[in-house]
C-alpha positions in Angstrom: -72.4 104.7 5.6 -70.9 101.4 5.1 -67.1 103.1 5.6 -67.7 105.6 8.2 -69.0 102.0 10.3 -65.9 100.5 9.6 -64.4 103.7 10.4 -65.7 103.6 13.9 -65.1 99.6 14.0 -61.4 100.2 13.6 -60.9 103.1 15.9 -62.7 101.3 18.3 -60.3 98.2 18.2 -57.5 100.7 18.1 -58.5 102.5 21.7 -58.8 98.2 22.7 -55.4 97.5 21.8 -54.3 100.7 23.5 -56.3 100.1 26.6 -54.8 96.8 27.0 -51.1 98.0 26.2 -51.4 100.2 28.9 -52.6 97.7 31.3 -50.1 95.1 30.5 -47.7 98.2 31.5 -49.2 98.9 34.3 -49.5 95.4 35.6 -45.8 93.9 34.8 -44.5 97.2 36.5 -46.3 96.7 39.8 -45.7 92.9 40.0 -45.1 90.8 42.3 -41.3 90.3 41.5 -41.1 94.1 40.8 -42.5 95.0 43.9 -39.9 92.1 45.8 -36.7 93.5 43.9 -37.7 97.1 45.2 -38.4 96.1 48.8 -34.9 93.9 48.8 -32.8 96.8 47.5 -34.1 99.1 49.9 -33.2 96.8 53.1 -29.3 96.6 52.1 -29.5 92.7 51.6 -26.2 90.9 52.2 -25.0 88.9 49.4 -25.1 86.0 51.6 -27.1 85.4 54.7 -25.9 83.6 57.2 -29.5 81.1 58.0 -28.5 81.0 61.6 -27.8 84.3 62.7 -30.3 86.3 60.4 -33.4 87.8 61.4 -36.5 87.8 60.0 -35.8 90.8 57.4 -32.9 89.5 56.5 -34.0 86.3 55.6 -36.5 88.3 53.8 -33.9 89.6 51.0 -33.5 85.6 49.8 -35.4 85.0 46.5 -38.4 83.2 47.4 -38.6 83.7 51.0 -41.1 85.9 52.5 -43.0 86.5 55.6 -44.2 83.7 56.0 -40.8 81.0 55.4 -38.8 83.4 56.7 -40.8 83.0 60.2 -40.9 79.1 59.4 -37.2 79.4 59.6 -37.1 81.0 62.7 -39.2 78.6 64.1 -37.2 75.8 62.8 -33.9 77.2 64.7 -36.0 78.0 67.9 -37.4 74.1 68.0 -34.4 72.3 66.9 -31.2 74.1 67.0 -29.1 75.8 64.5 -28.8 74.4 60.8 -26.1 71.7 60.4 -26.0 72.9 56.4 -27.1 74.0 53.5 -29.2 71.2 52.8 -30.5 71.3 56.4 -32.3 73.9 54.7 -35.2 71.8 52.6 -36.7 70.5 55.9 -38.1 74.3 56.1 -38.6 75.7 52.4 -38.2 72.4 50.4 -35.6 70.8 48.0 -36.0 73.2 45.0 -35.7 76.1 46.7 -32.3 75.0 49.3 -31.0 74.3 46.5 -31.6 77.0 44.5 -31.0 79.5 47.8 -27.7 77.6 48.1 -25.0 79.6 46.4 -26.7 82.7 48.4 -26.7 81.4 52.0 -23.8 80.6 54.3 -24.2 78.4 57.7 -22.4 79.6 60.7 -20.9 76.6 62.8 -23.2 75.9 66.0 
């Protein structure tokens, strides 16, 4: 009785391990990244955006920037004007992320 129990025990942490395999596969392929590559690629991002001619869905396809920073950047230009620069940038989405959406955006002059 004793091996047929550890029998069981061991099948039963095998199904586990499987059960959680396939949930860690399940999970990193609908994640959150995963899902914001997809939806990028499918709008025909630019590979720069131009901060102060874009609309909403273009500013969209930077890294980092979704619904709701790309509307903050909207409302930025609308209240004061177009951006002077790429660092004009970090009043809107913060220091970090300017500079890291630097090499990806381009500022039209006013």
């Amino acid at each position: 009785m004793r091996s047929s129990a550890r029998a069981r025990a061991r099948a039963q942490r095998k199904s586990a391990v499987g059960v959680l395999v396939l949930v860690s596969l399940i999970v990193l392929g609908f994640s959150p990244e995963t899902v914001e590559a997809a939806r990028k690629s499918a709008a025909q991002c630019p590979d720069r955006v131009d901060i102060n001619s874009a609309d909403l869905a273009t500013l969209r396809c930077l890294p980092g920037i979704g619904e709701k920073r790309a509307q903050a950047i909207l409302d930025y230009r609308e209240r004061h004007g177009v951006f002077t620069g790429p660092a004009a940038l970090a009043a809107v989405v913060g220091v970090k992320l300017a500079a890291k959406l630097r090499p990806q955006i381009r500022v039209s002059p006013p």
